[in-house]
MOPAC internal coordinates of N, CA, C and O (Angstrom, degrees):
PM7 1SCF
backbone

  N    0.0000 0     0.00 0     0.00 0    0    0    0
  C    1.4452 1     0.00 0     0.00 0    1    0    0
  C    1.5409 1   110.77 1     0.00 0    2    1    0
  O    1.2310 1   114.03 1   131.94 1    3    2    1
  N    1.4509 1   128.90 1   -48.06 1    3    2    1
  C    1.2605 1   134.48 1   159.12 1    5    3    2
  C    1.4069 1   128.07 1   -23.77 1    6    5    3
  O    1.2310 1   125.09 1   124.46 1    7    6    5
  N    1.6815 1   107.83 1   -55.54 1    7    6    5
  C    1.3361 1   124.08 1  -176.21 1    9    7    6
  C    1.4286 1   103.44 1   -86.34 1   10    9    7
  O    1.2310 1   107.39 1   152.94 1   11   10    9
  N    1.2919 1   141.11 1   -27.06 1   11   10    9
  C    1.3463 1   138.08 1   161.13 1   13   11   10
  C    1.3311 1   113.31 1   -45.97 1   14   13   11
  O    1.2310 1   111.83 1   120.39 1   15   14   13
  N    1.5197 1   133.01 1   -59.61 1   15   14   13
  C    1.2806 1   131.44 1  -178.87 1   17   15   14
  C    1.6980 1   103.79 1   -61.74 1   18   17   15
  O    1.2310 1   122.25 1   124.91 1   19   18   17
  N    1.2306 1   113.30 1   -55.09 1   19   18   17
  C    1.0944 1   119.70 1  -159.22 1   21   19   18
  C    1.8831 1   105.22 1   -51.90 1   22   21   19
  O    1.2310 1   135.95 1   141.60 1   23   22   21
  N    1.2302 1    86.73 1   -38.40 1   23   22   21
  C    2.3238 1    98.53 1   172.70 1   25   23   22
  C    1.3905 1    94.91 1   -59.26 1   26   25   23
  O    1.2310 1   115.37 1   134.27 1   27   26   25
  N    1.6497 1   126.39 1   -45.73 1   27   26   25
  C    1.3893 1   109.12 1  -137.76 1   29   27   26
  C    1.9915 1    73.91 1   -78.17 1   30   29   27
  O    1.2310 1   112.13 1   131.91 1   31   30   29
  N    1.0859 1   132.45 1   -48.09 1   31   30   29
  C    1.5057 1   124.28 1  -159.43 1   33   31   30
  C    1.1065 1   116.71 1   -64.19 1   34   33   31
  O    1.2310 1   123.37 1   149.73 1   35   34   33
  N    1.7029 1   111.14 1   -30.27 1   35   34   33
  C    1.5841 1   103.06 1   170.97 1   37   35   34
  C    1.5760 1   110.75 1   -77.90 1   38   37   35
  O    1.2310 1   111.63 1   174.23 1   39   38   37
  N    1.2392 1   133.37 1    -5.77 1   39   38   37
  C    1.5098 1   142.79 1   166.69 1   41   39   38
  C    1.3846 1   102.17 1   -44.69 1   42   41   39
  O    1.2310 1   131.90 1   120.19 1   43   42   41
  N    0.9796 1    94.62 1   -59.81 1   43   42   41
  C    1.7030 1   107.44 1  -158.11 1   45   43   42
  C    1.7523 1    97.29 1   -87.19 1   46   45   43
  O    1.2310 1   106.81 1   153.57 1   47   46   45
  N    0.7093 1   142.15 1   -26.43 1   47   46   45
  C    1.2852 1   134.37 1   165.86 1   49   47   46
  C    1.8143 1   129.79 1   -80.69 1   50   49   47
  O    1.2310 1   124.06 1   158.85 1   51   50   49
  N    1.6601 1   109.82 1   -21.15 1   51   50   49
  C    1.0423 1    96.85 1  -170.18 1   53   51   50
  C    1.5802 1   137.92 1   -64.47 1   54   53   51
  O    1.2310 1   124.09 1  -179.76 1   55   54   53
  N    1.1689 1   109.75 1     0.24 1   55   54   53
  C    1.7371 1   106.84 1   174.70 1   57   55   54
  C    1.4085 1    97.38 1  -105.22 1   58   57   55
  O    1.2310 1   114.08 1  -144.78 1   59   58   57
  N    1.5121 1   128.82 1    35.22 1   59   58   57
  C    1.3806 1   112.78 1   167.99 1   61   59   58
  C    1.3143 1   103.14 1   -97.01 1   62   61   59
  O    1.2310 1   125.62 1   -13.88 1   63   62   61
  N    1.6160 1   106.80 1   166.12 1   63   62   61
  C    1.3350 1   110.61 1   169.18 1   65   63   62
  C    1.5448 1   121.79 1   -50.48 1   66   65   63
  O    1.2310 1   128.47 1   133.86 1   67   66   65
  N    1.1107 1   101.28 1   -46.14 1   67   66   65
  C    1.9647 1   123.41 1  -157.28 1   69   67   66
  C    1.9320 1    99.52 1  -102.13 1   70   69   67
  O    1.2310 1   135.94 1  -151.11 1   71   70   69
  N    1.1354 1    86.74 1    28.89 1   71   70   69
  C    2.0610 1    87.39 1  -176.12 1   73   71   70
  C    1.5472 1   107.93 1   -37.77 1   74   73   71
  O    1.2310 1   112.72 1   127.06 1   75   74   73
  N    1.2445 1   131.36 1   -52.94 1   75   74   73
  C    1.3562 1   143.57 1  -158.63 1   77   75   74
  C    1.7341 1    80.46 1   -62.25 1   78   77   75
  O    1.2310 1   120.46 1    91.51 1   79   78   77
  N    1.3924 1   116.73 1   -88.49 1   79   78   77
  C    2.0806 1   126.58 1  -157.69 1   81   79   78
  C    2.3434 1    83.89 1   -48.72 1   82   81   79
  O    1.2310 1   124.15 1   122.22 1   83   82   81
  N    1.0228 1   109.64 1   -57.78 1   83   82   81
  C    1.5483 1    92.95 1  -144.47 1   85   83   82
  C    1.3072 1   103.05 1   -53.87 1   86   85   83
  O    1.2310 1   115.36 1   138.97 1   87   86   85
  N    1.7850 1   126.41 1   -41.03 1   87   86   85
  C    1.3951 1   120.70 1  -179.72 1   89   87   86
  C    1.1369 1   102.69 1   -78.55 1   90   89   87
  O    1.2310 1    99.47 1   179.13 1   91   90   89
  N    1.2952 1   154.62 1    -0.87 1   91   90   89
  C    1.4428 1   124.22 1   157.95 1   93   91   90
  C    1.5687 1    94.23 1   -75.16 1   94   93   91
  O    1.2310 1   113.83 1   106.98 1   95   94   93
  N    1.0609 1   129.27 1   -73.02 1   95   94   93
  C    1.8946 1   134.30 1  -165.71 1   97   95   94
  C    1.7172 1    83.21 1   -39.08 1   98   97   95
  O    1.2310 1   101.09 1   105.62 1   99   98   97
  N    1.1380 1   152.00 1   -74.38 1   99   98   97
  C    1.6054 1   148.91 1  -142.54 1  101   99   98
  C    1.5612 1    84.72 1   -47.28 1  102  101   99
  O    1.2310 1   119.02 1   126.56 1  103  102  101
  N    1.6123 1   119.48 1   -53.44 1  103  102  101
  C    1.2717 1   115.01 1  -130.85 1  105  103  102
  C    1.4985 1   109.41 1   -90.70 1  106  105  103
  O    1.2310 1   121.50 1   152.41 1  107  106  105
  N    1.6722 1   114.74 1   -27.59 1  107  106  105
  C    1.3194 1   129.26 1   152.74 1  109  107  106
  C    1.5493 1   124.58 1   -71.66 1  110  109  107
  O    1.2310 1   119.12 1   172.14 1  111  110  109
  N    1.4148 1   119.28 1    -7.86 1  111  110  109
  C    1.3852 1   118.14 1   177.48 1  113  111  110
  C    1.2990 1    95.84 1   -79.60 1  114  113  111
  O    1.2310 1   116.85 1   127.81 1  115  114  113
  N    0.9883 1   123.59 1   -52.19 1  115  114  113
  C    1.5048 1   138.74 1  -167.63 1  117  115  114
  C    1.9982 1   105.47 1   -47.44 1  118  117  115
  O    1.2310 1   137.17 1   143.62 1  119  118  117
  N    1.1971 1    84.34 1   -36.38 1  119  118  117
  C    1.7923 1    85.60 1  -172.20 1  121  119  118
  C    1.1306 1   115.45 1    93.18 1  122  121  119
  O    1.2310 1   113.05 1  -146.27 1  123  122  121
  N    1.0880 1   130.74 1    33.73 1  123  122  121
  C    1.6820 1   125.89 1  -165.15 1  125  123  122
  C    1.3635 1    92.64 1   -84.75 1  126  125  123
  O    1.2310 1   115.36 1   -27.80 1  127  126  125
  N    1.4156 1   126.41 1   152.20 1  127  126  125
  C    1.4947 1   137.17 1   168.48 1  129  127  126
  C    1.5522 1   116.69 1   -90.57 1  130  129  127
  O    1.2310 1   110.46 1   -67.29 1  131  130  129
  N    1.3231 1   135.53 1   112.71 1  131  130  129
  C    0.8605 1   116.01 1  -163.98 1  133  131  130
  C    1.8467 1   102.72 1   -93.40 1  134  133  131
  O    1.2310 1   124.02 1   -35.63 1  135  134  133
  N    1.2829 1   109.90 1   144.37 1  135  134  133
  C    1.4716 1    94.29 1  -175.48 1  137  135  134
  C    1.4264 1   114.10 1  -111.41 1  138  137  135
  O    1.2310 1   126.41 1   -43.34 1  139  138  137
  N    1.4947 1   105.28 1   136.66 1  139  138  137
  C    1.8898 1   100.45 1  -157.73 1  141  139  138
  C    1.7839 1    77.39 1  -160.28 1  142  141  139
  O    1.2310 1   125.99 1   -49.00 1  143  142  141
  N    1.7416 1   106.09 1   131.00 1  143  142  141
  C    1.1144 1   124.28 1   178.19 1  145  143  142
  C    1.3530 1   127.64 1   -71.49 1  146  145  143
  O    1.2310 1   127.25 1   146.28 1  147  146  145
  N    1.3863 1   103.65 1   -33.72 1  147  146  145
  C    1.4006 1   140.63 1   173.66 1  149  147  146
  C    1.6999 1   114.98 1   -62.52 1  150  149  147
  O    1.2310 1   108.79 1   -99.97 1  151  150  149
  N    1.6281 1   138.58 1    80.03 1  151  150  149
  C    1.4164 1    97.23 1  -167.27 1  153  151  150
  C    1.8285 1   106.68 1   -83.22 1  154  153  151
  O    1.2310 1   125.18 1   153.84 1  155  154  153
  N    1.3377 1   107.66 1   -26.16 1  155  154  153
  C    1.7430 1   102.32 1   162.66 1  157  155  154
  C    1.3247 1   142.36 1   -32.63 1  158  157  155
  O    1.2310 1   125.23 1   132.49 1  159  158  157
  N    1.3673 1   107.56 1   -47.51 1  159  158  157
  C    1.4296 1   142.76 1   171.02 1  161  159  158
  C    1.6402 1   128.00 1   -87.00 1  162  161  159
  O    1.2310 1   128.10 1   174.09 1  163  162  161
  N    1.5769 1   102.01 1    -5.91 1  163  162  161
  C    1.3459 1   109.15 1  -166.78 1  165  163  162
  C    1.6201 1   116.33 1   -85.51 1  166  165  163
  O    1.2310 1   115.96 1   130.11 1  167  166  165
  N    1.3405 1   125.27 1   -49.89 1  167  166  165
  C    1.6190 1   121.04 1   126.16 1  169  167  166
  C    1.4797 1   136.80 1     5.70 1  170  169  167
  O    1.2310 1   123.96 1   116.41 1  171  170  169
  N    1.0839 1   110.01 1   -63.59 1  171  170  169
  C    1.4394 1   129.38 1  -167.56 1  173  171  170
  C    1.7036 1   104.93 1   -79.86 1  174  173  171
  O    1.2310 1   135.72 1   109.33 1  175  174  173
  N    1.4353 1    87.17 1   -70.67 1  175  174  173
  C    1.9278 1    87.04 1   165.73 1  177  175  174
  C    1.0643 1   118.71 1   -50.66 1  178  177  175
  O    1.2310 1   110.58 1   129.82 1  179  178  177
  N    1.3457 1   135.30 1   -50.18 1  179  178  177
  C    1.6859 1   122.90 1  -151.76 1  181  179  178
  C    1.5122 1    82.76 1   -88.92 1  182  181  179
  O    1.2310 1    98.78 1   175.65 1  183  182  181
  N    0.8162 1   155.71 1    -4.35 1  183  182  181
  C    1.7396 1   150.33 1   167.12 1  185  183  182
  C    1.4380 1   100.97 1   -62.65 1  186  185  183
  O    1.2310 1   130.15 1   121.95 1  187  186  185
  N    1.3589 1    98.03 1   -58.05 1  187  186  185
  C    1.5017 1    98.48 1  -165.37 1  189  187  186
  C    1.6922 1   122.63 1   -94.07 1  190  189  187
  O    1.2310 1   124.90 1  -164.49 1  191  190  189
  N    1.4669 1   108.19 1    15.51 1  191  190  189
  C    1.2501 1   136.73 1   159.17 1  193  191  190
  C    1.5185 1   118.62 1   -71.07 1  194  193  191
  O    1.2310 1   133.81 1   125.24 1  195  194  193
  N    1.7235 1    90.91 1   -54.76 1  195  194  193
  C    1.5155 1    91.19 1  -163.89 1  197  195  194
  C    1.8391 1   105.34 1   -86.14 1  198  197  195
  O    1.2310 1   128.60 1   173.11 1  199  198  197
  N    1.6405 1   101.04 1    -6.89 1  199  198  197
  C    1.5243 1    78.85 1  -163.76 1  201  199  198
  C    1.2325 1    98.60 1   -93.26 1  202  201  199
  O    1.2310 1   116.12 1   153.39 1  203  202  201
  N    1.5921 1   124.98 1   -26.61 1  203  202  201
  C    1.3518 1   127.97 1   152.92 1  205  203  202
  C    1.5959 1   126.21 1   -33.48 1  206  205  203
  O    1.2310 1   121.01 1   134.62 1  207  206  205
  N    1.3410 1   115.68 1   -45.38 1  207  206  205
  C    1.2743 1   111.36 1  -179.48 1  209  207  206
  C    1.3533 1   125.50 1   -82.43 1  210  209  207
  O    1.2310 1   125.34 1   134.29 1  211  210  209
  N    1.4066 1   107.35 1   -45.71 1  211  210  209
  C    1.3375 1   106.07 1   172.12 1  213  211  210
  C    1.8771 1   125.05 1   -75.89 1  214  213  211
  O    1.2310 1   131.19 1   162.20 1  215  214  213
  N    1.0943 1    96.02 1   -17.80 1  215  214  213
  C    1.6618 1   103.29 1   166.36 1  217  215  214
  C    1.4180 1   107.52 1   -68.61 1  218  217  215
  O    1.2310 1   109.50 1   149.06 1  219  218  217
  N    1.4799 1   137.29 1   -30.94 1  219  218  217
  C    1.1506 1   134.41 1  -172.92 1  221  219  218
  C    1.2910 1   107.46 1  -107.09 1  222  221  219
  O    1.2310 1   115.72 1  -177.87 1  223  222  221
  N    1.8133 1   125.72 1     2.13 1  223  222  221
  C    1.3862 1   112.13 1   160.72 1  225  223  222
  C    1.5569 1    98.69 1   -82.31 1  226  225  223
  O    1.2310 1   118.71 1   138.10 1  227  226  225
  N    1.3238 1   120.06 1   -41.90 1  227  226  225
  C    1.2179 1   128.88 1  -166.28 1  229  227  226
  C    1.5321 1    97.55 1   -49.83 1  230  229  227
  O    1.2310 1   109.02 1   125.33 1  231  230  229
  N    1.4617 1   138.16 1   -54.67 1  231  230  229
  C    1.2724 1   125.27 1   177.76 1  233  231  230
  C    1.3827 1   122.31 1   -40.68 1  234  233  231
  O    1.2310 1   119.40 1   128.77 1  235  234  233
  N    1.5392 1   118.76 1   -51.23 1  235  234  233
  C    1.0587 1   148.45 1  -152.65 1  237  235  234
  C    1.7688 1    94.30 1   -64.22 1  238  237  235
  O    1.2310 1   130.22 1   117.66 1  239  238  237
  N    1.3662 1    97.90 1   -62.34 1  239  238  237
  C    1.6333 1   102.86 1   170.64 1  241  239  238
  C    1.1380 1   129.81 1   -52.67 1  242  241  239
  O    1.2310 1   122.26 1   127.80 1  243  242  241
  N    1.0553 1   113.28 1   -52.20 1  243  242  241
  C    1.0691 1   113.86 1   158.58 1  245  243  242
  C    1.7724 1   139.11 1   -44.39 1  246  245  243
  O    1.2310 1   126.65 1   140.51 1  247  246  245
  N    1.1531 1   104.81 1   -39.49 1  247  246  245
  C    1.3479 1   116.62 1   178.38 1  249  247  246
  C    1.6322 1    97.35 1   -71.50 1  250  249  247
  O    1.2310 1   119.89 1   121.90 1  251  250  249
  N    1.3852 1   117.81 1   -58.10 1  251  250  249
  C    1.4443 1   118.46 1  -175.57 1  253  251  250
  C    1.6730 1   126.11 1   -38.86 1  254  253  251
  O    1.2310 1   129.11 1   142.99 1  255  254  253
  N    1.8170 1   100.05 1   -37.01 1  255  254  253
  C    1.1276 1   117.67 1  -154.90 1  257  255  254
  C    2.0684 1    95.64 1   -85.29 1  258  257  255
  O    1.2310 1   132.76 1   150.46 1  259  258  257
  N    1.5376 1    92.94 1   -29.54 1  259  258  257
  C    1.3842 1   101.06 1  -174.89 1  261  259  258
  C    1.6860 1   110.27 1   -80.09 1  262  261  259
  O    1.2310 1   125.78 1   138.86 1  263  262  261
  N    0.9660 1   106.51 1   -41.14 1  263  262  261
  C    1.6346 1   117.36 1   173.84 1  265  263  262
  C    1.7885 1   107.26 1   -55.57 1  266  265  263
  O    1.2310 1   109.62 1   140.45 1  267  266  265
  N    1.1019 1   137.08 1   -39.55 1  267  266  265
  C    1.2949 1   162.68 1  -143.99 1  269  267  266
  C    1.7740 1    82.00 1   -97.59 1  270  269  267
  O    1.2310 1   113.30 1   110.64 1  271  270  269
  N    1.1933 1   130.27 1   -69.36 1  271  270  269
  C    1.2741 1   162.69 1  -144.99 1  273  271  270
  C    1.7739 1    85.59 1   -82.20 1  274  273  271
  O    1.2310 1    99.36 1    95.73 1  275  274  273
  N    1.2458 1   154.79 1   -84.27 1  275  274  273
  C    1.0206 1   163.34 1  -168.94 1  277  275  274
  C    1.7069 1   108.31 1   -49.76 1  278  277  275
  O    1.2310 1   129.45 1   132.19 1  279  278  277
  N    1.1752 1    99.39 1   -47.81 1  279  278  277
  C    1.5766 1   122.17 1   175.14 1  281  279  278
  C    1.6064 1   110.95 1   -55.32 1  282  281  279
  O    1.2310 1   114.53 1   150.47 1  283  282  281
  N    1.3849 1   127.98 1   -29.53 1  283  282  281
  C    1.2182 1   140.14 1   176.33 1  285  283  282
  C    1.9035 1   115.52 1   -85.99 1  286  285  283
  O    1.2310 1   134.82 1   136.59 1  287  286  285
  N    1.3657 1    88.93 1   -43.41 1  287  286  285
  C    1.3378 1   110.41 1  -176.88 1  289  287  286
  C    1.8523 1   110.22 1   -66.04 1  290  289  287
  O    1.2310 1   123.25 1   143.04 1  291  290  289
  N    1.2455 1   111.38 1   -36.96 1  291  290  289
  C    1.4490 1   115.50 1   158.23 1  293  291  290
  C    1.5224 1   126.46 1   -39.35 1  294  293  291
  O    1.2310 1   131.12 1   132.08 1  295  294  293
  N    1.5939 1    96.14 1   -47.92 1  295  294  293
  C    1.3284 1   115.12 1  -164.45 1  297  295  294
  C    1.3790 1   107.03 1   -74.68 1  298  297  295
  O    1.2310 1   117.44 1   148.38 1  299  298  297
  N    1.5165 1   122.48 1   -31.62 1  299  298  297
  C    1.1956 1   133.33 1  -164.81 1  301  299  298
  C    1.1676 1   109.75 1   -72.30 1  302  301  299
  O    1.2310 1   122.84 1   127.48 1  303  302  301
  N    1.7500 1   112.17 1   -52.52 1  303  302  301
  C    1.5641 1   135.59 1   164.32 1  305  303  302
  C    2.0127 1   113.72 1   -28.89 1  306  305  303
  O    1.2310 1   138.86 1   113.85 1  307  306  305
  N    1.1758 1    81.04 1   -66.15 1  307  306  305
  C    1.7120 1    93.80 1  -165.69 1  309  307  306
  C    1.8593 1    95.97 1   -56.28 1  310  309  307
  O    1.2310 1   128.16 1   132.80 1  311  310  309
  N    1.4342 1   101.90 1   -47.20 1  311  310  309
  C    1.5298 1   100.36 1  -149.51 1  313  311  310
  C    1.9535 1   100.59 1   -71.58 1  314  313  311
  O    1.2310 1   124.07 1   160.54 1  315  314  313
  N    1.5620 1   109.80 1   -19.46 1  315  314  313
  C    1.2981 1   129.69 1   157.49 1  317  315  314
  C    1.5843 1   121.49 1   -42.90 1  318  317  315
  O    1.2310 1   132.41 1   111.53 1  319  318  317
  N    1.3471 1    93.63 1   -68.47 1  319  318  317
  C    1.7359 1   108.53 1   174.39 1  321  319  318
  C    1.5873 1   103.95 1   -51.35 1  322  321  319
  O    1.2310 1   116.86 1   120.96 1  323  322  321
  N    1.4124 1   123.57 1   -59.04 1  323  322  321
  C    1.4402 1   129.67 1   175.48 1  325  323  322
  C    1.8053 1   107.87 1   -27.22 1  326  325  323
  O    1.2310 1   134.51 1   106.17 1  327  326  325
  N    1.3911 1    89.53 1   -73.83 1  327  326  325
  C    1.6230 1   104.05 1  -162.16 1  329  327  326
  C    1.8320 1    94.76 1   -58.75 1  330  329  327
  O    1.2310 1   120.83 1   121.07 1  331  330  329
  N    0.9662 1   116.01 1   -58.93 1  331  330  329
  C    2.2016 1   109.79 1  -171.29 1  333  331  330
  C    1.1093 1   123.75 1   -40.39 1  334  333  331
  O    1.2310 1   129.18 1   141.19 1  335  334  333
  N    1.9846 1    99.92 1   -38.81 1  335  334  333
  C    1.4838 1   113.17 1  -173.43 1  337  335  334
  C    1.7491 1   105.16 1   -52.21 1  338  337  335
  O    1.2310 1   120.10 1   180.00 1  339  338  337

């Protein structure tokens, strides 16, 4: 349930500049409760939850967005070579 919200906030944030600060602030503005049995331990984990997760969507996007991005750039190349010849 944690990581569900936490997707839906990085959803909505990912073409921002500040993706990492705005989906944490989205996800605490919101008020969500985070539920952790532990209250000693509960800190520590959800730190290292969120920075884990969203640092590794952030790759993910990134790669997609770049792969996507290269994929165009092919097209541009060839259709370049076409037209000079």
């Amino acid at each position: 349930m944690l990581i569900k919200r936490i997707e839906k906030c990085f959803v909505k944030h990912k073409d921002s500049q500040n993706v990492f600060d705005d989906t944490v602030e989205e996800f605490f503005n919101n008020n969500y409760l985070v539920p952790f049995p532990c209250a000693i331990h509960k800190e520590d984990i959800v730190e290292f939850i969120f920075t884990s997760y969203i640092s590794m969507r952030m790759r993910q996007y990134a790669y997609m967005s770049n792969h996507k991005t290269k994929s165009t750039n092919k097209v541009k190349k060839k259709i370049a070579k076409l037209i000079s010849k």
